[in-house]
N, CA, C and O of each residue as an XYZ file, in Angstrom:
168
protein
N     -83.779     73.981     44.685
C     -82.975     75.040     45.273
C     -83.268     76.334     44.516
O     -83.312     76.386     43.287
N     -83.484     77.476     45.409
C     -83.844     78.984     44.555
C     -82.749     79.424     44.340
O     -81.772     78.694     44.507
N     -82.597     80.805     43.891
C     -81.454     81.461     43.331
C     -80.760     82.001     44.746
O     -79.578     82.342     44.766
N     -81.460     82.036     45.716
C     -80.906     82.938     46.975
C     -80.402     81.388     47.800
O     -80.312     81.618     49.006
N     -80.209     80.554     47.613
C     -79.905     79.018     48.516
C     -78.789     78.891     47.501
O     -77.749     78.458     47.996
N     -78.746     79.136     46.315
C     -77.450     78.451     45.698
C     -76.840     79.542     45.355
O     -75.960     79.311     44.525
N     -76.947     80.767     45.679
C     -75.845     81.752     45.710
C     -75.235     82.133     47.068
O     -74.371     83.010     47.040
N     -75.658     81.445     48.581
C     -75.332     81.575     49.399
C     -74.686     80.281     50.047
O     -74.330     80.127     51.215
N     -74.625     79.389     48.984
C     -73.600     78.005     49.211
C     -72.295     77.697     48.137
O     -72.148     77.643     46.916
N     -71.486     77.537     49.296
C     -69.705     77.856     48.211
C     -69.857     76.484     47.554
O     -70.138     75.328     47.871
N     -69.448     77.379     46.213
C     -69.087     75.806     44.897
C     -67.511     75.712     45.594
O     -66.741     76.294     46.358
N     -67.661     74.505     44.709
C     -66.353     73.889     44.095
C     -65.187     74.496     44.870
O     -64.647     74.166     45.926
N     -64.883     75.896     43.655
C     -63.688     76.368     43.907
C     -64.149     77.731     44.709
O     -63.690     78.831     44.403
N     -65.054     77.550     45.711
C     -64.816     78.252     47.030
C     -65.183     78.266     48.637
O     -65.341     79.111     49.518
N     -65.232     76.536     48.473
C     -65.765     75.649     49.683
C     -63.769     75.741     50.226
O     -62.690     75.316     49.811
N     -64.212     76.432     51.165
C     -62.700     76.445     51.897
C     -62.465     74.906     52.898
O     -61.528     74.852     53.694
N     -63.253     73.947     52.757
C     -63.094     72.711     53.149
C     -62.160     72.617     54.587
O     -62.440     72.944     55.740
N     -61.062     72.088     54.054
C     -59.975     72.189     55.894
C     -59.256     72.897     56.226
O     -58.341     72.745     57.035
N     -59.699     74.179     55.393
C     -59.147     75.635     56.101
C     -60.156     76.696     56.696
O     -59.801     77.789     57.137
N     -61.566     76.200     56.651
C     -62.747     76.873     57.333
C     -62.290     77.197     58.792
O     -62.899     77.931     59.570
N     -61.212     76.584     59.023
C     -61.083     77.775     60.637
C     -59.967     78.924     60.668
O     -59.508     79.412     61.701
N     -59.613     79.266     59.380
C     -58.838     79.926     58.767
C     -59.657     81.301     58.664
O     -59.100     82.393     58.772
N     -61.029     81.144     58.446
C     -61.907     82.103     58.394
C     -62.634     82.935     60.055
O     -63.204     84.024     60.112
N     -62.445     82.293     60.834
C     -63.325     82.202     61.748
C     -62.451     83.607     62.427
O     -63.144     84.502     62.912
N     -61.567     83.692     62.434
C     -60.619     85.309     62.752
C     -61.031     86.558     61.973
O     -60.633     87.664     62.338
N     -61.919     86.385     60.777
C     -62.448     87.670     60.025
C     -63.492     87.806     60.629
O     -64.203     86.955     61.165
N     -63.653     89.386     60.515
C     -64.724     90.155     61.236
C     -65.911     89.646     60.487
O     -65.673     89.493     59.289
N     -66.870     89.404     60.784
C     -68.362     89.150     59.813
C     -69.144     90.789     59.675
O     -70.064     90.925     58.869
N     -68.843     91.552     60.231
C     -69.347     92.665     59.720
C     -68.795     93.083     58.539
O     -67.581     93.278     58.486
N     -69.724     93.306     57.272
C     -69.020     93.837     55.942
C     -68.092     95.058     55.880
O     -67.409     95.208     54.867
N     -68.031     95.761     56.681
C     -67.420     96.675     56.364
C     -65.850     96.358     56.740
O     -64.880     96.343     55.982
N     -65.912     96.111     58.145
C     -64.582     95.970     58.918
C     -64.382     94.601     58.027
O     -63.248     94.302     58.401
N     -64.710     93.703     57.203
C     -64.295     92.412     56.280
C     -63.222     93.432     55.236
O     -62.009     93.469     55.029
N     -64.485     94.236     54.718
C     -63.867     94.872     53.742
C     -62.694     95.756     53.791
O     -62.125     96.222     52.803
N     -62.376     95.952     55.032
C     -61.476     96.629     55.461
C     -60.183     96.016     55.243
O     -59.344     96.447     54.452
N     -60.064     95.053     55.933
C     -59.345     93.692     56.091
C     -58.557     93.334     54.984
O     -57.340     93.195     54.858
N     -59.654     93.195     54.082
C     -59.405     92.447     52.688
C     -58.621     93.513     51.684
O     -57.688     93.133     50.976
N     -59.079     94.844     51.694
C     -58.194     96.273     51.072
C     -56.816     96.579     51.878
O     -55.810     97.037     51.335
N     -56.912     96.292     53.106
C     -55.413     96.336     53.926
C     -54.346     95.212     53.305
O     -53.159     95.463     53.092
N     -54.965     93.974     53.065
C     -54.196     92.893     52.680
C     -53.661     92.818     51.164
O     -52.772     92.155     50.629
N     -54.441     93.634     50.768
C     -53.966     94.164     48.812
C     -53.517     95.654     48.758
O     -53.737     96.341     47.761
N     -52.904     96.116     49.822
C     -52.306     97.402     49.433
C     -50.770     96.851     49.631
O     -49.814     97.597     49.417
């Protein structure tokens, strides 16, 4: 495995396991993610 295959597969403590459809409602565009994620910590 290279450095770009095991930095783009969740360890341990960030394999969202049986809440992966918990994710599927965030935007995949980075910005509008990032948006998201700064709305939810203000």
């Amino acid at each position: 495995m290279n450095a770009l295959e095991y930095s783009a597969a969740p360890g341990v403590m960030t394999c969202p396991g049986e809440h992966a459809d918990s994710f599927e409602c965030l935007p995949s565009e980075i910005g509008s993610l990032c948006r998201v994620i700064h709305s939810g910590l203000d």
